[in-house]
Every structure is written in structure tokens, then in C-alpha cells.
N, C-alpha and C positions, 0 to 999 in steps of 0.2 A: 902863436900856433895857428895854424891856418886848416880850418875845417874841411872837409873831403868828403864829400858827396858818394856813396854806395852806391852800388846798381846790381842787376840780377847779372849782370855781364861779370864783374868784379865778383862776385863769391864764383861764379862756374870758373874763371880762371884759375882763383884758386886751390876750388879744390879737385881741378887740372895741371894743379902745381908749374903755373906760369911761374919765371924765375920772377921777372918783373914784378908781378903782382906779391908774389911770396914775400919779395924784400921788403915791398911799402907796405903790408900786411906787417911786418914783424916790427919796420921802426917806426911806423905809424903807431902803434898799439903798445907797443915794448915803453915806448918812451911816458907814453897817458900810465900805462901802470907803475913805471916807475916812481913817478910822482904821486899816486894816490895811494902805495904802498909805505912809501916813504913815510906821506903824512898820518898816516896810520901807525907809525912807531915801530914798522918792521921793522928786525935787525937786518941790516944790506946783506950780510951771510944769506937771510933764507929770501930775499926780493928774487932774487933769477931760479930758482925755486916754484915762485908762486906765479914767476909770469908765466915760464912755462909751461905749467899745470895747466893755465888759464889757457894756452894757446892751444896745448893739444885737448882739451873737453872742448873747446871753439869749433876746433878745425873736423873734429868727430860728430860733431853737431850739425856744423853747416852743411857736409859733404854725406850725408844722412839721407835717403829718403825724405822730402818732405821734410828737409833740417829747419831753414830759414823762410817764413811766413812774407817776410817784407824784407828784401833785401839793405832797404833804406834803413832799415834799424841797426844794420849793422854795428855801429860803435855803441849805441845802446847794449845791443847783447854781448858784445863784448867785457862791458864797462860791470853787467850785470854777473857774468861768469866770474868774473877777476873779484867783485866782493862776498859772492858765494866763497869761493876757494879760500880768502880771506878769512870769511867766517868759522869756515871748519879748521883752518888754521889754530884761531881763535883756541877753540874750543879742543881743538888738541892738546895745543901748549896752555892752555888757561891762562891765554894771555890776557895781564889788566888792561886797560883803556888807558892811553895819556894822558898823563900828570902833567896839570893847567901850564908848568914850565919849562914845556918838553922842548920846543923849539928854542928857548934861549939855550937850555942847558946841551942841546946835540950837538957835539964835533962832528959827526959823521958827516961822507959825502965833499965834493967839491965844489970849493967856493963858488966857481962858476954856475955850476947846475943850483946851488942853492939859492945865485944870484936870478939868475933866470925863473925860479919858481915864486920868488918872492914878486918879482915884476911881472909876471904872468898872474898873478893871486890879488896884484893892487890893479889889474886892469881890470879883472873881471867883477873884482868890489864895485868896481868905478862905473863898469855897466850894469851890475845889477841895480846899482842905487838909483840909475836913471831911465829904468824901467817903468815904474808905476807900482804902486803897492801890491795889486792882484797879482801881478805876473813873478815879481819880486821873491813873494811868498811859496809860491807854486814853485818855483823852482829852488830855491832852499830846500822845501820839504822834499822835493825828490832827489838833489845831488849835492846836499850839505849833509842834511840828517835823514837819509835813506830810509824815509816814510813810507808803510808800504801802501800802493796805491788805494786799497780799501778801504785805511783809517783816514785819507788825505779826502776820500770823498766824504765819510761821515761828513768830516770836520767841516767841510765845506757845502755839504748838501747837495752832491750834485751825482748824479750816477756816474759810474763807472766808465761807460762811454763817453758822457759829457768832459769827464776829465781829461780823457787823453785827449781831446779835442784842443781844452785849455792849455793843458802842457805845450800840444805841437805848437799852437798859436805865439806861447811864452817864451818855447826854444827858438822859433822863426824868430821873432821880434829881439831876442838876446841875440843873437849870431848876425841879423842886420847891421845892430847898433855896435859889436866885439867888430866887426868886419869893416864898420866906417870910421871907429876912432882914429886908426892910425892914417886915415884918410884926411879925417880935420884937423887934426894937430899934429906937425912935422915932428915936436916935440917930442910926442907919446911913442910915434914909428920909431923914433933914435933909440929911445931906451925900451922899447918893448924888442926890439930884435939885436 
């Protein structure tokens, strides 16, 4: 998966409903929710459901008065709305959490997309582990187990502005290293695309 860069140009196209922009707005993002829904134990019935909901509180957001603060955050707010919606889901359906043998025991889905998430899931193991402890951490707790960022500063001692600092610093440095594997090993390019 190849990262994409936001701008204050890309949300005003949007939501001046460029066709252009619309499409890679929806398979850009349709495709990131799929997969985080997925692994979350949605049943595929209600995923086009939830991505939806996600797209349109997004798209009422962005195109808002004073919707989007930082344009660049883009996929963050997005990634952010999609486990809000998630949660109230949750708590609709009282839905339980995933049983530790949920991925062997799923039929669901096509072999293909299941093949591509798994190999997308062992690359990014592969670069967090060669991160560095700090950064490593810092990013778990914000996009494995959706720490919220005030318990992640206790825990760490660091104000709440210093954090985001860290974060951005952790996300440059993972997207550098996600962006050069397939560059040093022809190997990893074959089977990651």
C-alpha cells in the first residue's frame, strides 16, 4: 500500500466533488476500512454499512466551516471516524471482542484479499520491529491498541504536545523505512504487491 500525501487542495476538491478526487477519496479509504473492519470481527454484511457511515460524518466534517484543522491529517481523521462508528456499532450490537481464534477459525472473504492483508500485516511487523524500541511503542499504542493519547502521555511523561511531536517523528520514520523495503529487497516487492 503506498501512502498519499493530503493537502488543503485535496479536501477543497473534494468537497467540490472533483470526480477524480471522489474516486481516490473512496478507494483510497474504502479499501484502509475494509481491512480494519474486517479485523475487528465485523460481519462482511454490516462492513459497507460502517464504511459508509464513515464516509459520509467525513465528508460533513471536512466540507464544514472550519471542518479540517490540518489538511495533512487527513487519513488520520479518517481512520479516526471509521473506529468511532465502529465503536458505537460495538455498543449497539453488544458486540464481544475477538476470540483469540478468530483468524484461523474465519471463512469469510476472499482468498486473495486475505492473502494481501496477511502480507501487508508481516511487512509492517517487519518494519516496526526495526524501528527502535521508543518509536515501536509509540506506535502500537496508537494504531494496535487505540491508546487514548492522554493515558499514552501519563504513561510516558510527556505532555501532550510533546507527544504528537513523537508520534509524527515515529510515523515519518515508519513510512521512510515501509517505503524503502520494497526498494532493498526485489524479494519483499514480489510478494508484497
Amino acid at each position: 500500500m503506498d501512502f498519499f500525501q493530503f493537502d488543503a487542495d485535496y479536501v477543497r476538491r473534494l468537497c467540490e466533488h472533483d470526480p477524480m478526487i471522489e474516486g481516490h477519496f473512496a478507494s483510497y479509504f474504502g479499501d484502509l476500512m475494509l481491512v480494519k473492519l474486517r479485523s475487528r470481527g465485523v460481519p462482511a454484511a454490516d462492513i459497507p454499512d460502517l464504511i459508509q457511515e464513515t464516509f459520509v460524518r467525513a465528508y460533513e466534517t471536512l466540507c464544514q466551516e472550519g471542518g479540517l484543522r490540518q489538511p495533512e491529517c487527513l487519513g488520520a481523521f479518517v481512520n479516526t471516524t471509521c473506529h468511532h462508528i465502529w465503536q458505537e456499532y460495538c455498543r449497539r450490537r453488544r458486540f464481544d471482542p475477538l476470540p483469540a481464534d478468530f483468524a484461523e477459525r474465519s471463512g469469510e472473504g476472499d482468498p486473495e484479499s486475505d492473502l494481501m492483508t496477511a502480507q501487508t500485516c508481516r511487512s509492517v511487523r517487519k518494519v516496526l520491529k526495526g524501528l527502535g524500541e521508543k518509536n515501536e511503542l509509540l506506535l502500537r499504542k496508537k494504531f494496535y491498541e487505540e491508546e487514548p493519547n492522554e493515558q499514552t502521555s501519563r504513561e510516558l511523561g510527556v505532555t501532550s504536545d510533546y507527544l504528537r511531536v513523537l508520534l509524527l517523528r515515529a510515523k515519518q520514520d515508519f513510512k521512510k523505512r515501509y517505503l524503502r523495503r520494497g526498494k532493498n529487497n526485489p524479494n519483499d516487492k514480489k510478494k508484497d504487491h
